[in-house]
VEXFIZA-290299 format. One line per field, with one value per residue (C-alpha): residue number from 1; residue in one letter; x negated, y, z negated. Coordinates in pm, whole numbers, plus 50000, padded with zeros to 5 digits. Layout:
% VEXFIZA-290299
pos NUM/...
code a/...
east X/...
north Y/...
up Z/...
END
This chain:
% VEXFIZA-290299
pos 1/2/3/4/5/6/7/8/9/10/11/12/13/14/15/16/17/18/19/20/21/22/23/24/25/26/27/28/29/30/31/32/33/34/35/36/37/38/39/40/41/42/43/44/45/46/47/48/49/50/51/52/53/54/55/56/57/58/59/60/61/62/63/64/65/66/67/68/69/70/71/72/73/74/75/76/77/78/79/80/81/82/83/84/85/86/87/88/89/90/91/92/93/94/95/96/97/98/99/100/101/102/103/104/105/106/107/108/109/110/111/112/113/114/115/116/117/118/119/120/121/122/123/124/125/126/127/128/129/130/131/132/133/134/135/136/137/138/139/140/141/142/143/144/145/146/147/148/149/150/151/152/153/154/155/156/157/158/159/160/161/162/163/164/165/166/167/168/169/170/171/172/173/174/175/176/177/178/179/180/181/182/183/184/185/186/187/188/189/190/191/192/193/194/195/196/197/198/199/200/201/202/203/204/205/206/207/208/209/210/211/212/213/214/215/216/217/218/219/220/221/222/223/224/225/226/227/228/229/230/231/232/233/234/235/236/237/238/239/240/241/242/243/244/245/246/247/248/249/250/251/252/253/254/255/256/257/258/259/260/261/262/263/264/265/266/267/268/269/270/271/272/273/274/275/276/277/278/279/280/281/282/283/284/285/286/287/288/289/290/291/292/293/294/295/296/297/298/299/300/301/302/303/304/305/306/307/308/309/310/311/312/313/314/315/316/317/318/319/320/321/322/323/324/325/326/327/328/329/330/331/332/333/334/335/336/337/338/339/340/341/342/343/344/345/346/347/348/349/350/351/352/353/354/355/356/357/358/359/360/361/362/363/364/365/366/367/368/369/370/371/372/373/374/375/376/377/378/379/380/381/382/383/384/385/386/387/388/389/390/391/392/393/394/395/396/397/398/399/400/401/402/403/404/405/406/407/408/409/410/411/412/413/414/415/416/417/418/419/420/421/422/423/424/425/426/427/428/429/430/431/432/433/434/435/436/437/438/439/440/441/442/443/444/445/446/447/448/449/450/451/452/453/454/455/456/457/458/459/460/461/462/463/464/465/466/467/468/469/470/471/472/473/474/475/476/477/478/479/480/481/482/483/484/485/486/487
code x/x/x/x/x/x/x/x/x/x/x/x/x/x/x/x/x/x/x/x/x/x/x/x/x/x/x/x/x/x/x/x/x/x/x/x/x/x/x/x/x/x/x/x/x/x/x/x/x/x/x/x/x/x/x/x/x/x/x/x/x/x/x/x/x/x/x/x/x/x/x/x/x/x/x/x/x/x/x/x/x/x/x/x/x/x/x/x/x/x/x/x/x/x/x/x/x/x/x/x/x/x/x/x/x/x/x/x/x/x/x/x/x/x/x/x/x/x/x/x/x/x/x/x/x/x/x/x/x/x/x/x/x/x/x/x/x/x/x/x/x/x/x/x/x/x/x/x/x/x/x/x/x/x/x/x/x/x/x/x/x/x/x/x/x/x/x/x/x/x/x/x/x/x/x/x/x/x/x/x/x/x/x/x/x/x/x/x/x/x/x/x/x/x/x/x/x/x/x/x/x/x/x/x/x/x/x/x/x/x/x/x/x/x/x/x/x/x/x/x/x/x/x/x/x/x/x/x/x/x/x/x/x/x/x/x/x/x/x/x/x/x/x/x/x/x/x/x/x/x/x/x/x/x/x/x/x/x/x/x/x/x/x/x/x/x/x/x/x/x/x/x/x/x/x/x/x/x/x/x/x/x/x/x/x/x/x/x/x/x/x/x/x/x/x/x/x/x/x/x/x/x/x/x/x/x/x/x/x/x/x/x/x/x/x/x/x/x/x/x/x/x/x/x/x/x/x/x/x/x/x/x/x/x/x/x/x/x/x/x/x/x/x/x/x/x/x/x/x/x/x/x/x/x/x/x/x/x/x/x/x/x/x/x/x/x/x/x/x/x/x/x/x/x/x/x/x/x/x/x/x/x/x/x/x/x/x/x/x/x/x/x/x/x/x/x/x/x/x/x/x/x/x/x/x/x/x/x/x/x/x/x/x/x/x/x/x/x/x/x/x/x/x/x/x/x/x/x/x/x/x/x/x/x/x/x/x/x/x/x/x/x/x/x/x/x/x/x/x/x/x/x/x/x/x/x/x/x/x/x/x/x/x/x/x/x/x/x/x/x/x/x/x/x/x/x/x/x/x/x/x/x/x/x/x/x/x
east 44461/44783/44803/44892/44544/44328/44486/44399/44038/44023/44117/43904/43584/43250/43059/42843/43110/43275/43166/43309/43181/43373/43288/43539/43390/43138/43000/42769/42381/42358/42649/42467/42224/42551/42704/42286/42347/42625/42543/42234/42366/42756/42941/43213/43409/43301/43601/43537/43767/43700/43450/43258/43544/43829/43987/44085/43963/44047/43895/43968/44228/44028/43706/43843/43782/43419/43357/43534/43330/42955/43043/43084/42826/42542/42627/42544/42219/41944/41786/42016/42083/41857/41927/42315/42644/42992/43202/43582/43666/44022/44237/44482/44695/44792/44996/44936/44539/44361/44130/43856/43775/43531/43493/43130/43105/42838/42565/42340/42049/41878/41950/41787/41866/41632/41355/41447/41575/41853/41952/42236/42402/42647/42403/42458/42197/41827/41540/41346/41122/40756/40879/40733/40865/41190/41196/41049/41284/41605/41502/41429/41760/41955/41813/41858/42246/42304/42235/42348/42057/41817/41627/41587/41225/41273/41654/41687/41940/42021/42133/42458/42754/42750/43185/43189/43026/43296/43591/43426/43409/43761/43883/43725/43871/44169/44096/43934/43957/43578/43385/43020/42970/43142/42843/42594/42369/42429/42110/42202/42524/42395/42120/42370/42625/42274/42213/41873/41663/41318/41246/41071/40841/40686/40737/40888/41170/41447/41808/42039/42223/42513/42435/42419/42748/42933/42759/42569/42684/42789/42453/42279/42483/42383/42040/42071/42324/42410/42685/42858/43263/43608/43808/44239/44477/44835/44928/45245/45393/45112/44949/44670/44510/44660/44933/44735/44349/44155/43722/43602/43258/43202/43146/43307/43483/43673/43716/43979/44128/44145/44286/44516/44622/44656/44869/45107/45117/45305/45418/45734/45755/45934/46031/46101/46135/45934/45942/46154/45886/45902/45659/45548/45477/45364/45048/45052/44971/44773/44545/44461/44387/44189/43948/43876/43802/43541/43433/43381/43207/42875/42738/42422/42637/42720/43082/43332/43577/43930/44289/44506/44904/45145/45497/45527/45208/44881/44590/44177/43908/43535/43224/43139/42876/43136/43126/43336/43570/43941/44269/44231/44501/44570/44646/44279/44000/43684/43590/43283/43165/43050/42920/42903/42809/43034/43272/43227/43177/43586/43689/43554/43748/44056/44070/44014/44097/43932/43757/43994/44302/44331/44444/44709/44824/44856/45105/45296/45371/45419/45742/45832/45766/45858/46084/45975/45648/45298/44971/44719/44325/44073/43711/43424/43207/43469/43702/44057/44379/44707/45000/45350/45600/45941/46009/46337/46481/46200/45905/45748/45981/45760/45760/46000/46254/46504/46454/46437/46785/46567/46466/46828/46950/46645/46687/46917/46670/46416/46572/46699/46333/46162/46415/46274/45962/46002/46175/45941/45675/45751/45491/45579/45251/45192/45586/45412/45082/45361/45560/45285/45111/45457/45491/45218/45418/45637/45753/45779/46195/46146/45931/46188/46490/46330/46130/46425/46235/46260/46017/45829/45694/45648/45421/45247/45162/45008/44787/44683/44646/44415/44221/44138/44071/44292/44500/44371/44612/44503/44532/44769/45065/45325/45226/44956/44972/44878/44617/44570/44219/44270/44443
north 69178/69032/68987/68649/68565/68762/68536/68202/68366/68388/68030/67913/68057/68182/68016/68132/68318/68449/68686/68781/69141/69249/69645/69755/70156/70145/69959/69705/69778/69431/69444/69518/69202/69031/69253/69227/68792/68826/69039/68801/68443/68363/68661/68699/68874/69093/69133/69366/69321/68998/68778/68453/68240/68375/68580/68919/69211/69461/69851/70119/70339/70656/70470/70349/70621/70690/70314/70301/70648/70503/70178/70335/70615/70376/70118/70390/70523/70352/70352/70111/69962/69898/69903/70028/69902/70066/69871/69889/69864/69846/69796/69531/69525/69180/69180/69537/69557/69730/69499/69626/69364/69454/69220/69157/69006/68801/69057/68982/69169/69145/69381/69529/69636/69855/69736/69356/69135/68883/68521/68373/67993/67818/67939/68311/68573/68513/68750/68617/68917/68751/68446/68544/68193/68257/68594/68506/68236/68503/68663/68431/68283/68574/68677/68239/68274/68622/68741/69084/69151/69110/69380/69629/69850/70068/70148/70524/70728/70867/70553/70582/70736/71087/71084/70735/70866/71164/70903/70652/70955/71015/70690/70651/70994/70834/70518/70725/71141/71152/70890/70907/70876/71244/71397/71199/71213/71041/70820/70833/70685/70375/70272/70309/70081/69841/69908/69964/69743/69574/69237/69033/68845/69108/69363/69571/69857/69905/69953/69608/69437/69506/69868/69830/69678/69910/70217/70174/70341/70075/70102/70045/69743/69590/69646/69448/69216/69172/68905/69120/69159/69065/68980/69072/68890/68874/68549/68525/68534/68466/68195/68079/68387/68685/68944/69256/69224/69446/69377/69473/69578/69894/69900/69718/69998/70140/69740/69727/70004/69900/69547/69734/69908/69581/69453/69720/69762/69388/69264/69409/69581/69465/69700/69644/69902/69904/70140/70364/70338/70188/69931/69853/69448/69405/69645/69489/69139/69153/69415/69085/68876/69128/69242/68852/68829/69134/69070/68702/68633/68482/68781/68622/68329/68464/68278/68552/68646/68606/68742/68580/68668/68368/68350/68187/68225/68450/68315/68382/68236/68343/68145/68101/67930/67692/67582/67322/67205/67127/67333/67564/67515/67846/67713/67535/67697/67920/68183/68234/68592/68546/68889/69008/69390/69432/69300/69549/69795/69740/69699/70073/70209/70021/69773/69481/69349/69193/68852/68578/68794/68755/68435/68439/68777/68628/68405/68615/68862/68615/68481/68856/68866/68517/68348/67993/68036/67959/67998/67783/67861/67611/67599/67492/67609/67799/67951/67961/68125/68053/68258/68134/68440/68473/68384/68539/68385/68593/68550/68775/69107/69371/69653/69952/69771/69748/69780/69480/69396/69474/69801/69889/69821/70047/70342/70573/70502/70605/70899/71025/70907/71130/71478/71420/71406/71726/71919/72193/72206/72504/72548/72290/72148/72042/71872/71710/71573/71457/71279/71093/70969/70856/70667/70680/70580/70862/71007/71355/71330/71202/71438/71734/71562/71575/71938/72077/72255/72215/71899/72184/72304/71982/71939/72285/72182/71893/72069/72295/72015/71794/72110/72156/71811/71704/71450/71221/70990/70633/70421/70513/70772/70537/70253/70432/70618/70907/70909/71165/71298/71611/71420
up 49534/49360/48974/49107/49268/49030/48771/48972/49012/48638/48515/48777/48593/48680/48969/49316/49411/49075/48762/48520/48317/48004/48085/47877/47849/48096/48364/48285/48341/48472/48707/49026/48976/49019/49311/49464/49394/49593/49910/49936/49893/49989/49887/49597/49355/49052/48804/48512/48181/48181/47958/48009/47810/48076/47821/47918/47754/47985/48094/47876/48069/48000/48179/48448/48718/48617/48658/48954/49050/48945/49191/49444/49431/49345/49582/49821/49628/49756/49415/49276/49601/49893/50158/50074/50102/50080/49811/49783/49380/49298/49004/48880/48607/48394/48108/48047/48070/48349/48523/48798/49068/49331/49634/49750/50113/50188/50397/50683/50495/50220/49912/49638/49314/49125/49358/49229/49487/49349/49486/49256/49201/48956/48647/48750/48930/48869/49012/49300/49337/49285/49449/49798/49929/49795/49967/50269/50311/50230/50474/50779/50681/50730/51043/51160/51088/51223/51570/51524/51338/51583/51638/51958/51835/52235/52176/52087/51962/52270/52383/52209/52288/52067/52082/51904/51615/51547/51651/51372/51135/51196/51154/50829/50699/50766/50502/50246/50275/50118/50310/50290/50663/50683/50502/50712/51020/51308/51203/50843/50963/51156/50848/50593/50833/50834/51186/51174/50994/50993/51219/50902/51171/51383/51135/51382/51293/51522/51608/51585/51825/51627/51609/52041/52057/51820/51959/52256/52597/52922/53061/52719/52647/52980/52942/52647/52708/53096/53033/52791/52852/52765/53004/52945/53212/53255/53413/53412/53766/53970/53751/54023/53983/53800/53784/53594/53481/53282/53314/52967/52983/52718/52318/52093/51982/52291/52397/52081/52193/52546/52470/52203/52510/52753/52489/52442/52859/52882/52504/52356/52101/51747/51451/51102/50822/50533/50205/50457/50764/51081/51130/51470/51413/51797/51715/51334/51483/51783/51564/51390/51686/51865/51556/51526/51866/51880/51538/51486/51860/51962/52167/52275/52437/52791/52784/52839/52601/52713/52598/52829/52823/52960/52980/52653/52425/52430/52392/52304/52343/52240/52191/51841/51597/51441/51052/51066/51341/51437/51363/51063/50753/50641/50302/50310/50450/50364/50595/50686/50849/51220/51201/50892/50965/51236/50990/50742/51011/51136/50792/50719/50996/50905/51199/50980/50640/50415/50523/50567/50553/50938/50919/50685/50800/51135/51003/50826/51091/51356/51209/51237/51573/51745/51445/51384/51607/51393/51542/51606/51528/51638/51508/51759/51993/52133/51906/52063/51921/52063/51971/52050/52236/52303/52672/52852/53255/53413/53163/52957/52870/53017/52731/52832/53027/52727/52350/52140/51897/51604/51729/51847/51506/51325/51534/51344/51090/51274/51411/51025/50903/51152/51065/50640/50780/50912/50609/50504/50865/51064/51354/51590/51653/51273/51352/51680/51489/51211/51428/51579/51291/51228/51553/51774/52093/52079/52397/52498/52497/52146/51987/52189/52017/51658/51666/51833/52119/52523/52689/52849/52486/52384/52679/52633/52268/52348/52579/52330/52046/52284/52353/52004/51982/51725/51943/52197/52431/52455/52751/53048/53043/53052/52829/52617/52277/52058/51838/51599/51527/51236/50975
END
């Protein structure tokens, strides 16, 4: 968060979706009735160095880690909260005081704090606990407004794939080096994701939908959901029918990557350099529209999803459970999670930001891509996206047949970039695994120009690195990438 928006947070003052805890050497005891307010009603933000007349005190520097430290470690203690949830504290500095703001999104179960169940409105958090109407309704209403939390009692373990679990674990190593998920059980995992959870009118315990989608293998998924796919077309040619198609039917999770992968087969890509980096802003935008697409669906609707490329826009379209209707304002709007676990889910892994970023990160990096283009969201029953692309004589440039001017005019960057990566590596496989975190569609010829060794060893490392696991190549030879697993 910016110093500018924390700011506009503040002189707004306290409300449903706003507190404000002084905390100035040590978190406050009653901070988690807030953060438990939050996860149960509409979701908000917690900002510590702050008191209730909007004057900032600020954190003592010396405290700041351990608060930072006891937020996240009892969010995940099921003694102070139950069931858990991963929080993402950070810090922001104004006018020289250290400020703590933790972001609470609104949850699809119920929470607990210190076996006390909070609700909260404009007067702050207040404890429903011996309200059993109260509760009952908390309940019913979250499991009314969410259909991933409906719950499967006959779906075992062993009905997800085992491989998604280490990718996940990988991924999330990648956002934060000591995730909880790395210490945990394949089970522990999915409850403390809340993918297993309680049905509050039959009273029976089971894996989630959501857990099925993220998790569960193809013949698990349509067991559950027969309807289930996404369906990617190229029409740009042939526009009766279509030029290239990929059927979606698998988890949720190899679907991104699969779409990722549709994309990169027929957009072009875009570079621009940042703090010294290339930035691939093909991947950078269309990672946007495709985590909306998987994450903010209407699974038990049977309307296929589509991503649709055309000679001058790409578009989606997803069935949806609308709050509102018409073309979204970016400079106007209030998100609302669609599925609020799966949410969370992709925003551990780093696949998503945080709620309602997509939007206005859309826009941003779409004037990077297509200059003067803006996109177009559109609330209803069917959520459609529309994104405006550069057209050329014969339609959509087909990635690979010549580089872009931008990424002409970046490459001695890149290439110099790549060599100071290098300074100080000498085994050529930790220069491989280097050079393709740095650019994960790096060819063979590449990676021989910049570790200074023959194709041939390139090729023979690779061999070895995907043998020990620690690479993986996504989607096809030609228009695929690397991913790197050992970080």
């Amino acid at each position: 968060m910016t110093e500018t928006r924390l700011q506009e947070l503040i002189n707004q003052g306290e409300g449903t979706q706003l507190e404000f805890k002084e905390a100035s050497i040590g978190l406050n005891r009653d901070a988690f009735d807030s953060i438990c307010g939050f996860l149960n009603r509409s979701g908000g933000y917690l900002v510590l160095g702050v008191n209730d007349n909007k004057t900032i005190t600020g954190v003592q520097e010396n405290q700041v880690q351990n608060i930072l430290d006891n937020i996240v470690t009892s969010a995940n203690n099921p003694e102070r909260l139950n069931p858990p949830y991963y929080l993402s504290p950070e810090v922001v500095e104004i006018n020289g005081k250290k400020l703590i703001v933790v972001y609470v999104p609104e949850s699809s179960q119920v929470h607990a704090t210190r076996g006390k169940i909070f609700d909260r409105n404009q007067d702050g958090d207040f404890n429903i606990s011996k309200n059993s109407d109260l509760v009952a309704q908390l309940y019913l209403s979250k499991q009314n407004s969410y259909s991933e939390n409906q719950v499967f009692p006959y779906v075992q373990i062993s009905d997800f794939k085992p491989s998604l679990f280490d990718k996940v674990r990988n991924l999330a190593r990648s956002q934060q080096p000591s995730h909880p998920w790395l210490e945990m059980d394949n089970e522990e995992l999915l409850r403390s994701a809340g993918l297993f959870k309680r049905d509050m009118k039959t009273g029976k315990e089971g894996f989630t939908l959501a857990a099925v989608l993220l998790f569960g293998t193809d013949v698990c998924i349509q067991n559950v959901l027969p309807h289930h796919k996404t369906d990617a077309v190229l029409r740009v040619t042939n526009t009766d029918r279509y030029d290239d198609r990929d059927d979606v039917r698998t988890n949720i999770i190899e679907s991104y990557e699969r779409l990722m992968a549709f994309i990169a087969k027929h957009l072009p890509e875009k570079f621009t350099i940042i703090n010294g980096q290339r930035v691939n802003v093909r991947d950078h935008l269309f990672r946007e529209i495709i985590g909306n697409l998987l994450v903010h669906r209407e699974y038990t609707n049977p309307f296929p999803a589509k991503l649709i490329i055309e000679e001058n826009q790409v578009r989606t379209e997803n069935w949806n459970k609308p709050h509102g209707s018409g073309t979204i304002d970016p400079a106007n709007f209030s998100p609302f999670p669609k599925n609020p676990v799966i949410a969370k889910f992709f925003k551990e892994i780093g696949w998503v930001d945080e709620l309602g970023s997509g939007v206005r990160n859309t826009y941003r990096l779409l004037k990077l891509y297509t200059p003067g283009a803006e996109p177009t969201f559109t609330e209803g029953d069917v959520f459609k996206i529309i994104i405006p692309i550069e057209e050329t004589n014969e339609g959509v440039t087909i990635k690979g047949s010549e580089e872009t001017s931008v990424e002409a005019s970046v490459e001695a960057s890149v290439q110099t970039s790549g060599k100071e990566l290098l300074k100080g590596v000498v085994k050529s496989s930790d220069k491989i695994i280097k050079l393709m975190l740095f650019n994960k569609y790096i060819t063979i010829p590449e990676l021989a120009e910049l570790v200074e060794i023959t194709e041939r060893s390139v090729e023979r490392n690779i061999v070895k690195l995907r043998e020990q696991e620690k690479i993986e190549r996504i989607g096809s030879k030609k228009s695929g990438y690397w991913q790197v697993i050992d970080r």
